[in-house]
N, CA, C and O of each residue as an XYZ file, in Angstrom:
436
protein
N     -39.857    -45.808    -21.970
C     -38.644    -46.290    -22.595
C     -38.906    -47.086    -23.867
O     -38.166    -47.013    -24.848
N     -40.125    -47.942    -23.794
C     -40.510    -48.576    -25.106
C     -40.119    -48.018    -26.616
O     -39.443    -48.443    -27.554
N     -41.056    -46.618    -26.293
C     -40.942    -46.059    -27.420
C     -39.819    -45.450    -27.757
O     -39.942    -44.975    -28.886
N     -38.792    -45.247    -27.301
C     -37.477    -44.248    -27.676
C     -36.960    -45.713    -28.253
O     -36.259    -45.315    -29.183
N     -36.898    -46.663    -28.274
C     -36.406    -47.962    -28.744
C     -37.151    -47.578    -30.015
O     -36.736    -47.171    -31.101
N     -38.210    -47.793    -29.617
C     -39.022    -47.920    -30.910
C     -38.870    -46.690    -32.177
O     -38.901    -46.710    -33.408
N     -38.709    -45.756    -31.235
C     -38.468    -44.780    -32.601
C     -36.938    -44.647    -33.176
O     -36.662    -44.037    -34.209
N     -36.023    -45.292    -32.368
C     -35.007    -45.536    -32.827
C     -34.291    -46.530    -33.625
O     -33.168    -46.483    -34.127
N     -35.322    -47.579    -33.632
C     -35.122    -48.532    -34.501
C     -35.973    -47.646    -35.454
O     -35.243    -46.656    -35.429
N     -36.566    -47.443    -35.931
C     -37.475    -46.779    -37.079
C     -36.697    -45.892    -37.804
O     -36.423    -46.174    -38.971
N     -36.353    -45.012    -37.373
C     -35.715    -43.868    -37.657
C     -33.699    -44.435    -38.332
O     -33.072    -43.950    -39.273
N     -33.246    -45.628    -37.305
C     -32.571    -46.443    -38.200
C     -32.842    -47.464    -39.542
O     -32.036    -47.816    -40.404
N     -33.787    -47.687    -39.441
C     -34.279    -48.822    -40.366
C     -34.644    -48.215    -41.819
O     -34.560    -48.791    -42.904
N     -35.212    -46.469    -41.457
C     -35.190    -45.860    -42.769
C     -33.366    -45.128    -43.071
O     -32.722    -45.002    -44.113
N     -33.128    -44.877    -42.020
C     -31.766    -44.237    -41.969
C     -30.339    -45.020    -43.370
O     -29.828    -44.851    -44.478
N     -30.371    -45.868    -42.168
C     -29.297    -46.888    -43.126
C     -29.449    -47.492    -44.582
O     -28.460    -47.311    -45.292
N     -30.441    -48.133    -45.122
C     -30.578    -48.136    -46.125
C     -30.616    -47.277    -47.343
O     -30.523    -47.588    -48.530
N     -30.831    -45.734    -46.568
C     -30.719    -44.489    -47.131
C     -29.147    -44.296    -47.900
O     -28.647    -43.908    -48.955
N     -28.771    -44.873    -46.538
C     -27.437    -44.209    -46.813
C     -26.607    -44.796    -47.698
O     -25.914    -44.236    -48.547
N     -26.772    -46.732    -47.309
C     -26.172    -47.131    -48.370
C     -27.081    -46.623    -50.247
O     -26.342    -46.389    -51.203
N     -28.160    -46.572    -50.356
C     -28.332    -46.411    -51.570
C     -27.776    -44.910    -52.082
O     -27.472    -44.739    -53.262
N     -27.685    -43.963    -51.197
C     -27.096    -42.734    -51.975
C     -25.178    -42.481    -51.934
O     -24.535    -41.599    -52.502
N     -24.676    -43.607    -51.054
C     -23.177    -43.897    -51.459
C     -23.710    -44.547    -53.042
O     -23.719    -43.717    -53.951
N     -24.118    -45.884    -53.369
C     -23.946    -46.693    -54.409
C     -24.348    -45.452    -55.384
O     -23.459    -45.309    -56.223
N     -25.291    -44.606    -55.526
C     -25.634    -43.312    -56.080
C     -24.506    -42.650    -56.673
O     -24.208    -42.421    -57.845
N     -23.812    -42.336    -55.295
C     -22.434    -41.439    -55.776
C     -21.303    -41.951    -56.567
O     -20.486    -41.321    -57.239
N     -21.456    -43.694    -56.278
C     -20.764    -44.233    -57.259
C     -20.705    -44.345    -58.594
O     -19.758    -44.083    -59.336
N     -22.146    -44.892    -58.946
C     -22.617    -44.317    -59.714
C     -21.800    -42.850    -60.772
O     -20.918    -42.804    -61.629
N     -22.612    -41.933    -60.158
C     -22.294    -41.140    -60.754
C     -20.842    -40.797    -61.001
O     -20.587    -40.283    -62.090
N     -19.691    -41.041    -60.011
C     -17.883    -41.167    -60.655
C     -17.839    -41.800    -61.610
O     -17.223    -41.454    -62.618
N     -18.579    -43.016    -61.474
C     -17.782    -43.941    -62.207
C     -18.577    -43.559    -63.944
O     -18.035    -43.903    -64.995
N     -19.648    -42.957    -63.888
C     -19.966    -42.426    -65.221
C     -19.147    -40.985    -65.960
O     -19.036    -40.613    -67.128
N     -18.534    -40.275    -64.285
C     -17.758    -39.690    -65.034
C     -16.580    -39.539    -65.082
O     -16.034    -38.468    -65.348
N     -15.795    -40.995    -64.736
C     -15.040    -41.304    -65.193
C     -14.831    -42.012    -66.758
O     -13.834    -42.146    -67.466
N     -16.193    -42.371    -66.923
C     -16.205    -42.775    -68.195
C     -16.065    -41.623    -69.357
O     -15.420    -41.720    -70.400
N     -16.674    -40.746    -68.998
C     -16.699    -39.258    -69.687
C     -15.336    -38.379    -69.751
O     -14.990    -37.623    -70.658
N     -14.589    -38.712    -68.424
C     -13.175    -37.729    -68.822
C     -12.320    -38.355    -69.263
O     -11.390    -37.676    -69.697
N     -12.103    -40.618    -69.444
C     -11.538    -41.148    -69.913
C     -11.774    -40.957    -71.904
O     -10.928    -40.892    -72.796
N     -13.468    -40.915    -71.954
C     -13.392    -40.980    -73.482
C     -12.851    -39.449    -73.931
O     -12.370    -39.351    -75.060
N     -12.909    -38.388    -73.174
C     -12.658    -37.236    -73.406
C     -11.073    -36.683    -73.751
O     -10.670    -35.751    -74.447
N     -10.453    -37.600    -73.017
C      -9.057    -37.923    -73.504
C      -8.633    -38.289    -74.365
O      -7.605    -37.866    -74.893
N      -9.464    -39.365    -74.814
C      -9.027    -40.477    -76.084
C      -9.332    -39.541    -77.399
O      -8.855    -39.557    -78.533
N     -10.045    -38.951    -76.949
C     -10.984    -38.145    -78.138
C     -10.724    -36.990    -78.455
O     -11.339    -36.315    -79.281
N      -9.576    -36.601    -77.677
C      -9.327    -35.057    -78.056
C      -7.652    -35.266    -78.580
O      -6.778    -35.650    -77.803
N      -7.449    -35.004    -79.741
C      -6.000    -35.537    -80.231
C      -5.133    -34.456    -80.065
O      -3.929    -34.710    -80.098
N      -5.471    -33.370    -79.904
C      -4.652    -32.345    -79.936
C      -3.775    -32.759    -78.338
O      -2.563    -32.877    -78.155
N      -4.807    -32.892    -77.448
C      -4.321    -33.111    -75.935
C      -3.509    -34.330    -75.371
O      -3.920    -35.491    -75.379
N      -2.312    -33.911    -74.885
C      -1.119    -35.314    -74.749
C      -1.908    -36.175    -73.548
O      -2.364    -35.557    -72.586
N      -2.018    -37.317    -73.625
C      -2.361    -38.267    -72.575
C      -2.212    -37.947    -71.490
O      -3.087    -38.010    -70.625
N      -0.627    -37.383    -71.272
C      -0.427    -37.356    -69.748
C      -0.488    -36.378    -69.167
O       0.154    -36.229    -68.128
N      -1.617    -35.020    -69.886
C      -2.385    -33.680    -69.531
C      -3.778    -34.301    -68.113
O      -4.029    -33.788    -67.022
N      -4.398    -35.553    -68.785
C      -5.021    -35.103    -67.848
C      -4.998    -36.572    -67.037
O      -6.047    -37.094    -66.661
N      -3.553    -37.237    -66.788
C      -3.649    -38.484    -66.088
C      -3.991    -38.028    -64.772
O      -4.778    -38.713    -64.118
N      -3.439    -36.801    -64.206
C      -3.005    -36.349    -62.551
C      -4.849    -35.966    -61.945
O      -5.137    -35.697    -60.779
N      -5.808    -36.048    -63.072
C      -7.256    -35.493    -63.161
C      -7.669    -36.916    -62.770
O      -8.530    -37.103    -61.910
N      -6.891    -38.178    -63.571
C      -7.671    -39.403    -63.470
C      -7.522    -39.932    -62.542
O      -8.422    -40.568    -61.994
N      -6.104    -39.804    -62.003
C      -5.965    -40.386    -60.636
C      -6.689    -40.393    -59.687
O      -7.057    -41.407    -59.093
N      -7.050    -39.012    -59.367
C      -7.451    -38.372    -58.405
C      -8.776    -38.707    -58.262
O      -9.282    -38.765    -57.142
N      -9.606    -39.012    -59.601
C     -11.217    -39.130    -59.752
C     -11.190    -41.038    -58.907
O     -11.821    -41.495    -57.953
N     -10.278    -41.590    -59.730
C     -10.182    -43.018    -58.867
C     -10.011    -42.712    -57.539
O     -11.043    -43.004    -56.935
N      -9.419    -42.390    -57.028
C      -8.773    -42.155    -55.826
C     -10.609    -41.852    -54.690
O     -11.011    -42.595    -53.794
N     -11.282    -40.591    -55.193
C     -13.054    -40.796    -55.046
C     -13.546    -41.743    -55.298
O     -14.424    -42.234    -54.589
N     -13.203    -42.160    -56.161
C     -13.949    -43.625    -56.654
C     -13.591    -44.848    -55.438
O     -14.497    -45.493    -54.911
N     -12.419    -45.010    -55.163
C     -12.206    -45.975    -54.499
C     -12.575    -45.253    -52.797
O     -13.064    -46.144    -52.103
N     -12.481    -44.216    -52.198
C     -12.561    -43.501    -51.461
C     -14.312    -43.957    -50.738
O     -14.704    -44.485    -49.698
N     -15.045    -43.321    -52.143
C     -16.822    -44.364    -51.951
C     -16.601    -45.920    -51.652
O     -16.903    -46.182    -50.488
N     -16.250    -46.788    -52.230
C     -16.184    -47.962    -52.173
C     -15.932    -48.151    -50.548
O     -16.878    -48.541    -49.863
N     -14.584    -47.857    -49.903
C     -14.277    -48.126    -48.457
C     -15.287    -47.707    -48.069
O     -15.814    -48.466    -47.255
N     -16.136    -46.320    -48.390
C     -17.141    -45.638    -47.487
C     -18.381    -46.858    -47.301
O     -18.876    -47.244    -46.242
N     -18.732    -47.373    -48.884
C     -19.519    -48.170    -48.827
C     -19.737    -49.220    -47.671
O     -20.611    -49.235    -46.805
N     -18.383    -50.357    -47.968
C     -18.049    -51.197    -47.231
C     -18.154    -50.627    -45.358
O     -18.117    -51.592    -44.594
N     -18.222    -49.826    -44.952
C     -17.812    -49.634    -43.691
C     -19.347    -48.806    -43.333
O     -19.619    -48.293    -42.248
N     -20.074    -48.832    -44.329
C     -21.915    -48.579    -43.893
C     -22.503    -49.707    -43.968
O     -23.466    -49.842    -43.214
N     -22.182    -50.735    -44.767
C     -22.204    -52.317    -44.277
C     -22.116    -52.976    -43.505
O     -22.830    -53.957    -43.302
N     -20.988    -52.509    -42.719
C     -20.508    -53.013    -41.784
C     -21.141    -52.622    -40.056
O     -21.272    -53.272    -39.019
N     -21.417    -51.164    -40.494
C     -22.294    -50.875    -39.546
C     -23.415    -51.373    -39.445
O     -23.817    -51.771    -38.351
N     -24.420    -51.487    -40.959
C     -25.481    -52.334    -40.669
C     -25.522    -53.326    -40.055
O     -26.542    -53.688    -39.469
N     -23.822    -54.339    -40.058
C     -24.421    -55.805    -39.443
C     -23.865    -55.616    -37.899
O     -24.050    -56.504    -37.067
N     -23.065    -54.210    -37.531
C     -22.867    -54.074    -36.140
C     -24.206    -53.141    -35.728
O     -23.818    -52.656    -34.665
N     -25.021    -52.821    -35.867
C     -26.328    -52.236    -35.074
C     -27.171    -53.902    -35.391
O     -27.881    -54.294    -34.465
N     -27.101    -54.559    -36.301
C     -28.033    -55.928    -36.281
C     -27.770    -56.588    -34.500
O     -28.551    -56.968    -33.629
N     -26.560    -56.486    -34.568
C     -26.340    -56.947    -33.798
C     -26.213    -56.933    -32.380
O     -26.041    -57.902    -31.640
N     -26.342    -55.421    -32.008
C     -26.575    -54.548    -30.978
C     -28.409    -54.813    -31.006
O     -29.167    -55.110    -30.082
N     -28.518    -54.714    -31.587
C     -30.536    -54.733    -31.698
C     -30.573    -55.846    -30.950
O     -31.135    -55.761    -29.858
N     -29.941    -57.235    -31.399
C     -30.666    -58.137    -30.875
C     -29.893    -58.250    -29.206
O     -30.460    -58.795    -28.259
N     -28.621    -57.662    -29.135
C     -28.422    -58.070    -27.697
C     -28.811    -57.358    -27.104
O     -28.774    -57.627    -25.904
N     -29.495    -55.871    -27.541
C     -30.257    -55.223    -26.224
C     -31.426    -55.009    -26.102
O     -31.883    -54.266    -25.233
N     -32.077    -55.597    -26.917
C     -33.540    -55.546    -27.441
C     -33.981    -56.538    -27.859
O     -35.090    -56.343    -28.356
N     -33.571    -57.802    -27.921
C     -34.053    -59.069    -28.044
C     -34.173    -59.001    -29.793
O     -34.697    -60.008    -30.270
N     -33.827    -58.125    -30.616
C     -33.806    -58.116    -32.124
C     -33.242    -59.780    -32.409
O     -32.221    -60.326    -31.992
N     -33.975    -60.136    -32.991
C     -33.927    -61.617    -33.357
C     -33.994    -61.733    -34.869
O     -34.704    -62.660    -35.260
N     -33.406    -60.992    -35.810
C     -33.949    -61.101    -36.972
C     -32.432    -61.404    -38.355
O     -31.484    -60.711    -38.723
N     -32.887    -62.630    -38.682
C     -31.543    -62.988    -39.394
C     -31.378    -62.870    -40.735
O     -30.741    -63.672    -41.418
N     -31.995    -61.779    -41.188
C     -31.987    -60.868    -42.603
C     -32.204    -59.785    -42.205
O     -33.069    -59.419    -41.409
N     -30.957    -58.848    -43.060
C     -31.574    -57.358    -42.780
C     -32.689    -56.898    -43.131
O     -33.228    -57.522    -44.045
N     -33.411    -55.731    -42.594
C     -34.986    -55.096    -42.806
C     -35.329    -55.052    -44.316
O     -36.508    -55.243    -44.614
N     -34.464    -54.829    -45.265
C     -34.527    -54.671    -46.391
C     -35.185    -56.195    -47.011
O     -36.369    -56.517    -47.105
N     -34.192    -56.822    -47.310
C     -34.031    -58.281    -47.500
C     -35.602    -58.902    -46.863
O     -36.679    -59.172    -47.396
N     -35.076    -58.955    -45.444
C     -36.824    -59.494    -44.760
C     -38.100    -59.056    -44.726
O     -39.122    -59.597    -44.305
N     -37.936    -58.174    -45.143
C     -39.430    -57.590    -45.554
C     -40.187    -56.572    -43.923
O     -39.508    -56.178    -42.976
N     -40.941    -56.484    -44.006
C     -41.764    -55.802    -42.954
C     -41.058    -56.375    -41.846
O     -40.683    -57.538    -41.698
N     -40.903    -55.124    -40.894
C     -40.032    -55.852    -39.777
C     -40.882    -55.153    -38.483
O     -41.353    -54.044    -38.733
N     -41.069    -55.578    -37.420
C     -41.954    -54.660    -36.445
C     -41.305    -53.887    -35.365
O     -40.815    -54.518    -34.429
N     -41.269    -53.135    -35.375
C     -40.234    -52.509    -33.885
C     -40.322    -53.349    -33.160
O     -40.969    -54.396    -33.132
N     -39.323    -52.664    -32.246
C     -38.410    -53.826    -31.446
C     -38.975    -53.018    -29.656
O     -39.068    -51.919    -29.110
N     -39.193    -54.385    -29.402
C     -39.930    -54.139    -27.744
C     -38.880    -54.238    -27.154
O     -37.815    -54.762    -27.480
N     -39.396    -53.397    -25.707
C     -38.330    -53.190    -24.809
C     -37.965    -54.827    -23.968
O     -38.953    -55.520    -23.726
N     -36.840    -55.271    -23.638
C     -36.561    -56.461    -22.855
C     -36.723    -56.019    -21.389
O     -36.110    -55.127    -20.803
N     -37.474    -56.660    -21.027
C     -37.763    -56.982    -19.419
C     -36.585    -57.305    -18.264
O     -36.909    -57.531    -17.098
């Protein structure tokens, strides 16, 4: 049983941080191209403003869509913190990231 703990904290510890860095990723990348279909608007005079507002909405709408996603992989991080330590004696009051080298987590007796 040790080890299924153990590889499950592992396999979370690379997991989650994954995930939040390739949401902030995807943000990233909207929000650059939102910058690109906003100047693309401004910049094209022939094209009436409100051609491609129903385009902009919608790109916010992803944009903000990541953000909740973000927030709620956060949130999971500090609800498995917290599951770790009540069933596994996880005692650790910075996430793995933040605290540096962290050692799997032994089975409780």
């Amino acid at each position: 049983m040790p080890s299924l703990i153990e590889d499950t904290t592992a396999r979370l510890t690379r997991d989650i941080p994954s995930a939040e860095l390739r949401i902030d990723d995807a943000l990233i990348a909207i929000s650059i191209l939102m910058t690109s279909l906003v100047t693309a608007r401004r910049d094209t005079p022939d094209a009436p403003a409100i051609r491609g507002q129903a385009t902009i909405r919608r790109l916010a709408r992803a944009q903000s869509a990541l953000i909740d996603a973000s927030g709620d992989v956060l949130r999971v991080h500090g609800d498995l913190l917290s599951i770790g330590r009540e069933v596994a004696g996880y005692d650790l009051h910075e996430c793995p990231r933040v605290a540096g080298q962290v050692t799997p987590l032994q089975a409780v007796a």
